[in-house]
C-alpha positions as CSV (number, residue, x, y, z in Angstrom):
1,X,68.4,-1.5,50.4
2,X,64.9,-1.5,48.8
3,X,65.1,-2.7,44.8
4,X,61.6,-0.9,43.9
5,X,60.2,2.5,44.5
6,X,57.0,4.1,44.1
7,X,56.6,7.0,42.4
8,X,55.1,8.9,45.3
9,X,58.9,7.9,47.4
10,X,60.8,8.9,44.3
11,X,58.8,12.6,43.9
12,X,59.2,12.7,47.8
13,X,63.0,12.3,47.9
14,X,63.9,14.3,45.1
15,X,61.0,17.1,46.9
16,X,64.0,17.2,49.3
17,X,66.3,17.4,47.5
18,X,64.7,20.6,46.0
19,X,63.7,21.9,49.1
20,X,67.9,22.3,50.1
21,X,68.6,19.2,51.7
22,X,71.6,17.4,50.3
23,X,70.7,14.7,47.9
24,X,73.4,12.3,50.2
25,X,71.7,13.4,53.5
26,X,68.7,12.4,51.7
27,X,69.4,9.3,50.4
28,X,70.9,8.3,53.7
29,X,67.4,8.8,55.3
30,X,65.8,6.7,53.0
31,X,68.5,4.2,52.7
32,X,68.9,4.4,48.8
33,X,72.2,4.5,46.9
34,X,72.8,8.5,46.4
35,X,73.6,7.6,42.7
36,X,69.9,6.5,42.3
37,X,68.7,9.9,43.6
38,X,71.1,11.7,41.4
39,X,69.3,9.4,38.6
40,X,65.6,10.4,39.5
41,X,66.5,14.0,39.7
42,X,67.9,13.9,36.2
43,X,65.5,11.9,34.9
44,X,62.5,14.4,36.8
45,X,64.2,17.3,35.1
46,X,64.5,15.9,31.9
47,X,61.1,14.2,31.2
48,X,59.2,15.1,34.3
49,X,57.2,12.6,36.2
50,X,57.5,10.1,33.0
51,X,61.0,9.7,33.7
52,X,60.3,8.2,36.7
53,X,57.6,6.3,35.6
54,X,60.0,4.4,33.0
55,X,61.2,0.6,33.6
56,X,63.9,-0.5,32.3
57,X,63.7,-3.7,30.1
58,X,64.9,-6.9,30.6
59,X,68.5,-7.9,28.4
60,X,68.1,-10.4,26.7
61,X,70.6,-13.4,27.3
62,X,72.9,-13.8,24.4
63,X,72.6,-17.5,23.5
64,X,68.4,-16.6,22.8
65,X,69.5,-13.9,20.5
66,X,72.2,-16.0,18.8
67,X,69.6,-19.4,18.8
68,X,67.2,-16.8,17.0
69,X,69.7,-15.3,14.6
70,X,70.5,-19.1,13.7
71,X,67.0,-19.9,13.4
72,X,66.3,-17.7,11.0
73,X,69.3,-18.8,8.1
């Protein structure tokens, strides 16, 4: 499976979806996870093309966080 989409394949497949084609038939066809689709269409009809836009950030490992809490005493 692909890790990274564009924007113009995520407003393409959820276009489909839209259109009356089921969002597993979809996914099938693009060979994505139908639980991602599902995500981009809630995202699309929550915040529009900015919720696809959005990356999600990095967690932080928890010894950093810890080293930086101690740091700071």
């Amino acid at each position: 499976m692909k890790k990274e989409f564009s924007l113009e394949e995520k407003l393409s497949a959820i276009g489909l979806v839209f259109q009356g084609e089921s969002a597993r038939s979809v996914s099938r066809k693009l060979h994505l996870g139908h639980h991602l689709l599902y995500e981009w269409i809630e995202s699309y009809k929550l915040l529009g093309i900015e919720g696809l836009e959005l990356k999600r950030k990095k967690k932080k490992r928890l010894s950093y966080v810890i080293f930086n809490c101690l740091t700071l005493l």
